[in-house]
C-alpha positions as CSV (number, residue, x, y, z in Angstrom):
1,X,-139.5,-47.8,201.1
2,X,-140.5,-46.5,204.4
3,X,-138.5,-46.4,207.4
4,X,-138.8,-46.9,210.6
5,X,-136.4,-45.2,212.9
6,X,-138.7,-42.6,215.5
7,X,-138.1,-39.3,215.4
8,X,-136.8,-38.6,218.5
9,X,-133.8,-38.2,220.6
10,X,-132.5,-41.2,222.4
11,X,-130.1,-41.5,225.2
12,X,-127.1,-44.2,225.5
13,X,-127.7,-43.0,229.3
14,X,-131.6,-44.8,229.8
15,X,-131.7,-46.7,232.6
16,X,-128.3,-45.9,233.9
17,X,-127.2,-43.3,237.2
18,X,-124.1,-41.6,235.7
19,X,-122.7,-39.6,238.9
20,X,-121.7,-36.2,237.3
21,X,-117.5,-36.7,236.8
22,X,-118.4,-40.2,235.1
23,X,-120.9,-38.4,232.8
24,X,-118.1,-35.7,232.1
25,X,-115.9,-38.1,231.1
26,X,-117.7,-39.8,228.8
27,X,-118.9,-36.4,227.1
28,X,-115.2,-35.8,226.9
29,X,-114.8,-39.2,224.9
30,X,-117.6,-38.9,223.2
31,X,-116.7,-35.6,222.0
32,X,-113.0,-37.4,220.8
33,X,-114.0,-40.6,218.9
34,X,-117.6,-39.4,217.9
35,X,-117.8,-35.5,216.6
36,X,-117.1,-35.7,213.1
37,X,-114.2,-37.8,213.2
38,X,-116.1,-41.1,213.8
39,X,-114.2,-43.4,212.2
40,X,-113.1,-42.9,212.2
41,X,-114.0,-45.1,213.1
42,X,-112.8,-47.5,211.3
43,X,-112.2,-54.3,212.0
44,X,-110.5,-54.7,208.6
45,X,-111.6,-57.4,206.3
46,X,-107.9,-58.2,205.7
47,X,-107.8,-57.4,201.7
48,X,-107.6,-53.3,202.2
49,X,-103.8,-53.2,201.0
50,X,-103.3,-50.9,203.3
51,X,-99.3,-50.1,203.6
52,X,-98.6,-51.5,206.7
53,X,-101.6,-53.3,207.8
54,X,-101.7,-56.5,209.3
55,X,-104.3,-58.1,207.4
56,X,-106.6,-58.9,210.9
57,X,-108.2,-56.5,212.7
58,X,-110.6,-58.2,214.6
59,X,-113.5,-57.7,212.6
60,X,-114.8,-61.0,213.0
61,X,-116.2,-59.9,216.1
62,X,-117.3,-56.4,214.8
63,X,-120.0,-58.2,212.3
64,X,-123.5,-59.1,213.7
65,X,-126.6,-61.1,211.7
66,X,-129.0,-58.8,209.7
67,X,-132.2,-60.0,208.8
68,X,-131.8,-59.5,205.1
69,X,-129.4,-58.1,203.2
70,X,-125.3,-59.3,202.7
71,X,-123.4,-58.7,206.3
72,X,-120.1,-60.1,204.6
73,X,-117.5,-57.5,205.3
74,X,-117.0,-55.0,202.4
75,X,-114.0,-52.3,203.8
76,X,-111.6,-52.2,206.6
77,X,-113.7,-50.1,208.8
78,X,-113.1,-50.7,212.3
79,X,-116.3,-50.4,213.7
80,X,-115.8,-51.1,217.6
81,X,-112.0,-50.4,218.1
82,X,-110.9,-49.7,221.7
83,X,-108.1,-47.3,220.9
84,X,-108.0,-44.6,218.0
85,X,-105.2,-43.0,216.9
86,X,-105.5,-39.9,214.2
87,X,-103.3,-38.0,212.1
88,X,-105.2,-35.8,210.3
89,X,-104.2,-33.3,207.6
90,X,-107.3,-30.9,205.8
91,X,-110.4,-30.0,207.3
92,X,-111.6,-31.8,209.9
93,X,-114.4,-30.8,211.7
94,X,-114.0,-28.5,215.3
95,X,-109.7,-30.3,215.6
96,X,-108.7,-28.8,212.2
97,X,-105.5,-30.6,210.9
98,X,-104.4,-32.3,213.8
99,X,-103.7,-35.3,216.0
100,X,-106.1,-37.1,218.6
101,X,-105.1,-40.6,220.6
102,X,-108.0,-42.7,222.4
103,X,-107.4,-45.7,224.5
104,X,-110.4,-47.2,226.5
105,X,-110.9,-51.0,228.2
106,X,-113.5,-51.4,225.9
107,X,-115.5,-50.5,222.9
108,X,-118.4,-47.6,222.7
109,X,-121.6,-48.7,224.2
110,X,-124.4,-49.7,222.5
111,X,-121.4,-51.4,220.2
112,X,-122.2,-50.6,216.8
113,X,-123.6,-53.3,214.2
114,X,-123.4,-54.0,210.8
115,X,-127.0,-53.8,208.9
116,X,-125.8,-54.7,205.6
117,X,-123.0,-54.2,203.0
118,X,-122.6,-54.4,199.0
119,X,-120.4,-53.0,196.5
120,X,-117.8,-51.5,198.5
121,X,-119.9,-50.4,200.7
122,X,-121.4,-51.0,204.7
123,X,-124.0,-50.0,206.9
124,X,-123.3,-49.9,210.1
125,X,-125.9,-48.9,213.0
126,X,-125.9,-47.9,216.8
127,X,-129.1,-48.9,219.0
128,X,-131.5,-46.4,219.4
129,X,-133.4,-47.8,221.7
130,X,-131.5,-48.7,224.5
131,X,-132.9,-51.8,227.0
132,X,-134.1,-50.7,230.6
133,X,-133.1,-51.7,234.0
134,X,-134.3,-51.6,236.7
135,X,-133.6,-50.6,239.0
136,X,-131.1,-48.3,237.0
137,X,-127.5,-49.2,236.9
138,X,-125.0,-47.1,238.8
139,X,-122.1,-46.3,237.6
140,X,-122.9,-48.7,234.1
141,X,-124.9,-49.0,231.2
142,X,-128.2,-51.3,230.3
143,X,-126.8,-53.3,228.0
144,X,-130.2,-55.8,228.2
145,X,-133.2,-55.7,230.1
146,X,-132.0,-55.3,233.9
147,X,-128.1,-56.3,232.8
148,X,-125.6,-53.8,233.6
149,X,-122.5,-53.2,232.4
150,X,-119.2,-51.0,233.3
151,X,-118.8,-48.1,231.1
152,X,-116.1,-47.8,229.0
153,X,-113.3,-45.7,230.8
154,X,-109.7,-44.2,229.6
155,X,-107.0,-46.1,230.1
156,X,-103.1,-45.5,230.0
157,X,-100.4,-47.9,227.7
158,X,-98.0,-45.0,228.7
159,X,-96.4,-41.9,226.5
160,X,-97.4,-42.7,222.7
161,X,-94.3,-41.9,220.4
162,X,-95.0,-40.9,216.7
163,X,-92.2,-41.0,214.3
164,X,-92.0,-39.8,210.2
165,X,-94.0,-36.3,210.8
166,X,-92.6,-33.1,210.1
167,X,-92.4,-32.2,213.3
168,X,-92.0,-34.1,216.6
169,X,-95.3,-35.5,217.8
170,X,-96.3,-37.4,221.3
171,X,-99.3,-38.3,223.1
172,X,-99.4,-38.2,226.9
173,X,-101.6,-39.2,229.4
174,X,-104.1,-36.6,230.9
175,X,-106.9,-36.4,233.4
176,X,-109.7,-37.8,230.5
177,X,-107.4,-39.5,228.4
178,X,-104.3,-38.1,226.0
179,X,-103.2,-34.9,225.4
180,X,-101.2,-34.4,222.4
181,X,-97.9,-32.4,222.7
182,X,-97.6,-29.8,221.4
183,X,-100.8,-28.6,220.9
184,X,-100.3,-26.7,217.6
185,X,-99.5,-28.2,214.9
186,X,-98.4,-27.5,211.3
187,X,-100.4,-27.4,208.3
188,X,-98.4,-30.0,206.4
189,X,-98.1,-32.8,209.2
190,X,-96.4,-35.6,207.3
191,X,-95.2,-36.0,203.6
192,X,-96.5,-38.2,201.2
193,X,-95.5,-41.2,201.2
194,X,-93.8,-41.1,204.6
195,X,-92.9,-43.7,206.9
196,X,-94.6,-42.9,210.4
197,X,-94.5,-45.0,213.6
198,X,-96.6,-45.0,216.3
199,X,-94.9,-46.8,219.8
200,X,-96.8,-46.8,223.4
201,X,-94.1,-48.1,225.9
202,X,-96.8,-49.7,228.0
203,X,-98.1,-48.8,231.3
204,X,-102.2,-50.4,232.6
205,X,-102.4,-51.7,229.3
206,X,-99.6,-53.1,227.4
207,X,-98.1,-51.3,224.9
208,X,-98.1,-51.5,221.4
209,X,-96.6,-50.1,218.0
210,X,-98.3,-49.4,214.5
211,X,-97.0,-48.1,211.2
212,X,-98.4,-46.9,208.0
213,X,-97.6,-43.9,205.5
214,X,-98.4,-40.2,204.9
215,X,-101.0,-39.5,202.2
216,X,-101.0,-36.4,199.9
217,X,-104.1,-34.4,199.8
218,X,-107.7,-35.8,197.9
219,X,-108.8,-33.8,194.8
220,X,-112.4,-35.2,194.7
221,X,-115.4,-34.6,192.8
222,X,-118.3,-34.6,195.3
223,X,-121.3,-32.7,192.9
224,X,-122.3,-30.7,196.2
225,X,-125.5,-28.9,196.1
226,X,-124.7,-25.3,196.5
227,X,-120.9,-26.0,197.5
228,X,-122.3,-27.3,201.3
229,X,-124.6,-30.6,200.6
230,X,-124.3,-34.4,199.4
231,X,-127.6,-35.6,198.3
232,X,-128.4,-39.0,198.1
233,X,-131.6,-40.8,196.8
234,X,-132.9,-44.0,197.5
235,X,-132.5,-46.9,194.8
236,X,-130.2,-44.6,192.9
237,X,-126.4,-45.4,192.6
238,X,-124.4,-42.3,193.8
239,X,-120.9,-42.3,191.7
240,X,-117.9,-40.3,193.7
241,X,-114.9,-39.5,191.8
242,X,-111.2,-38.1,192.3
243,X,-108.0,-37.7,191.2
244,X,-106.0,-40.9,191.6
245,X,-102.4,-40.7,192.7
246,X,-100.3,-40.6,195.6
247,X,-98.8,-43.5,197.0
248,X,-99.1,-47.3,196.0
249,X,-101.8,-49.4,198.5
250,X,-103.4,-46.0,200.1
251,X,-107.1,-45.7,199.9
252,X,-110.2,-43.7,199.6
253,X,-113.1,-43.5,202.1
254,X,-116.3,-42.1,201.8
255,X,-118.1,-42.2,205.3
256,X,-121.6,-40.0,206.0
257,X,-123.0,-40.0,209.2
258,X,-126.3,-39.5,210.9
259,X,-126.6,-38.9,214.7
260,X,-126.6,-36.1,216.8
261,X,-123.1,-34.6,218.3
262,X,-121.5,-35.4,221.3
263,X,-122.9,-39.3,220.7
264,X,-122.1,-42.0,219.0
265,X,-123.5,-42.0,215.4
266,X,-126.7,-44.0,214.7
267,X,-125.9,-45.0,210.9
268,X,-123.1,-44.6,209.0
269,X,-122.7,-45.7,205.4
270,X,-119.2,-46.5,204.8
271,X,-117.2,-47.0,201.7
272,X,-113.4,-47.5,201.0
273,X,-111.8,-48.3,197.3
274,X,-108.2,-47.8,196.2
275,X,-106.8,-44.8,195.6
276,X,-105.6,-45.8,192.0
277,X,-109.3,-46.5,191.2
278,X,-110.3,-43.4,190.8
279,X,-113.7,-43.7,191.8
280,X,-116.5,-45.6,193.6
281,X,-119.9,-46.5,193.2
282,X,-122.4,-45.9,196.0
283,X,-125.5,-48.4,195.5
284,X,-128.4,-47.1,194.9
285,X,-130.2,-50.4,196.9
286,X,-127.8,-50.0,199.7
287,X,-128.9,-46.1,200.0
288,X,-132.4,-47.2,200.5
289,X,-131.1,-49.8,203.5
290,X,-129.4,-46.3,205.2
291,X,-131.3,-45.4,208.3
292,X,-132.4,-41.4,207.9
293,X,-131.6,-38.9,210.7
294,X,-134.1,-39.5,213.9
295,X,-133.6,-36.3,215.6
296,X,-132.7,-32.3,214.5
297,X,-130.1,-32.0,217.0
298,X,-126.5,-30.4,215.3
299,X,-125.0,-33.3,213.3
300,X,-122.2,-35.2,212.8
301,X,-120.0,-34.1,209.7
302,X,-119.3,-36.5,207.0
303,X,-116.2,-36.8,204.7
304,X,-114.2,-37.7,202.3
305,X,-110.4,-38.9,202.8
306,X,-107.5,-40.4,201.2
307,X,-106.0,-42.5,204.4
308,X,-103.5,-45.7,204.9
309,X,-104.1,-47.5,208.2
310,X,-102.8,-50.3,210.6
311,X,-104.7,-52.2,213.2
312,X,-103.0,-53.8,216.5
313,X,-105.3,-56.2,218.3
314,X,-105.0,-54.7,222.2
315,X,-105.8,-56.5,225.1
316,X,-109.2,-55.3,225.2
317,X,-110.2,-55.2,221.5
318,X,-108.5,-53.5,218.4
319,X,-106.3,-50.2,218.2
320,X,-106.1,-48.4,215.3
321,X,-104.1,-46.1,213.2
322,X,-105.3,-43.8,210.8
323,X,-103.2,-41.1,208.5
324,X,-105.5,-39.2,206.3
325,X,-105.7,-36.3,204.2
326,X,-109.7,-35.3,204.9
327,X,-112.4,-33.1,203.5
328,X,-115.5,-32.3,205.6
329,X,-119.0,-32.9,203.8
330,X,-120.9,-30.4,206.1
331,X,-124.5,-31.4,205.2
332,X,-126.2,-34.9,204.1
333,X,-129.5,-34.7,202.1
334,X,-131.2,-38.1,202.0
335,X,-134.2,-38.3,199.6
């Protein structure tokens, strides 16, 4: 199969005049919801089981039409969320174990779109090519031929509580967003199994409160090439196994990622199973649909995590909460 993405950088930034503290800003956010930690991203397709998860997520409006291929939704990935919140124990990435919060008045621009899903399994896209304007929007993006948009921008639902860690844990507003207090954290940042809370009191936005449980660390079984790289081949089912266990209604997700850092990813091929299954099957046809990388810029990681989320629907779009135990796949090899 031959594909068709250029191999080229592309800016989210074409046909837009960013003055330079608008740009730094949204490196700074960029840098939060989209350097290795995209998920998390993660609209849920209300059948995750998922200990306290509300069963809509507002994925109905994360889905857009692909020309072939199933777009029916196969995971809870919340693929356009306006607020992330992530507690994070393992190896993630440049945070390490840690905690990161993320409110915004509205979801990442280009928004991302889902190509195609089967199995368990989605594909999910960002533009590449973003539409010109001009003349070029100030202070906004091109979201179509000469239409501008605002670009997304922090915003405050007040000090973020989090209850059910080992330690006492808070988010509180900063000059680009949240700052998490305090700033080191422990190794072993909630228990298995426990009951954590997440509360915003409410401030520009309104507030909001989320709840899910703490996950015990993933023994998977990746089959890395020399100890660093997942390879992946077109038409050929990719089987990824681990060691069930852990709490009842937590799950397992596999996301890997192309894009260069410091941007939103520009495919990511997204799978999620229960954690008592043991193991999930990657399809072989649905590897071929994957976009490959467009650009040798520094990548974003991939991983593997055991997790348990909830989703609130906020007033601009969906918030969610992710507690994961995660392992870092530093390099992808698509063939």
């Amino acid at each position: 199969m031959t594909h068709d993405i250029r191999r080229r950088a592309a800016s989210v930034f074409r046909g837009a005049v960013v003055p330079p503290a608008v740009a730094f800003s949204l490196v700074a956010l960029f840098l939060a919801a989209g350097c290795g930690d995209d998920d998390d991203g993660s609209g849920d397709s209300g059948d995750s089981g998922d200990p306290g998860d509300s069963g809509d997520d507002g994925a109905d409006g994360d889905a857009a039409p692909a020309p072939d291929g199933s777009t029916s939704r196969a995971t809870g990935y919340v693929a356009n969320p306006v607020g992330s919140i992530e507690l994070v124990e393992g190896y993630v990435g440049e945070r390490g174990t840690g905690a990161a919060a993320l409110l915004r008045n509205a979801p990442d621009a280009p928004p991302a779109e889902l190509l195609a899903s089967e199995g368990p399994c989605e594909v999910w896209t960002h533009a590449l090519e973003p539409a010109e304007c001009d003349p070029p929007c100030e202070l906004a993006y091109c979201v179509a031929d000469d239409q501008c948009a605002p670009f997304p921008l922090p915003v405050s639902a007040g000090e973020i509580a989090v209850a059910g860690l080992t330690e006492e844990l808070r988010f509180v507003p900063g000059g680009l967003g949240y700052d998490v207090d305090p700033e080191l954290l422990p190794e072993d940042l909630f228990a298995d199994g426990a009951a954590i809370e997440v509360t915003a009191a409410g401030d520009a936005v309104p507030g909001f409160s989320l709840a899910a449980v703490g996950v015990g660390p993933l023994d998977a079984d990746l089959d890395l090439e020399f100890d660093v790289t997942l390879v992946i081949e077109d038409g050929v089912d990719e089987v990824i196994g681990w060691t069930a266990g852990g709490v009842a209604g937590t799950r397992v997700q596999l996301a890997l990622q192309v894009g260069h850092h410091g941007a939103p990813y520009e495919a990511l091929l997204v799978c999620e199973a229960d954690d008592a299954d043991g193991e999930l099957v990657v399809p072989g046809s649905l590897i071929q649909r994957f976009p490959r990388q467009s650009n040798g810029l520094e990548q974003h990681a991939s991983w593997i995590a055991r997790f348990s989320r909830d989703v609130a629907d906020g007033a601009d779009g969906p918030i969610e909460l992710m507690v994961a135990s995660r392992t870092i796949i530093p390099q992808l090899d698509h063939r």
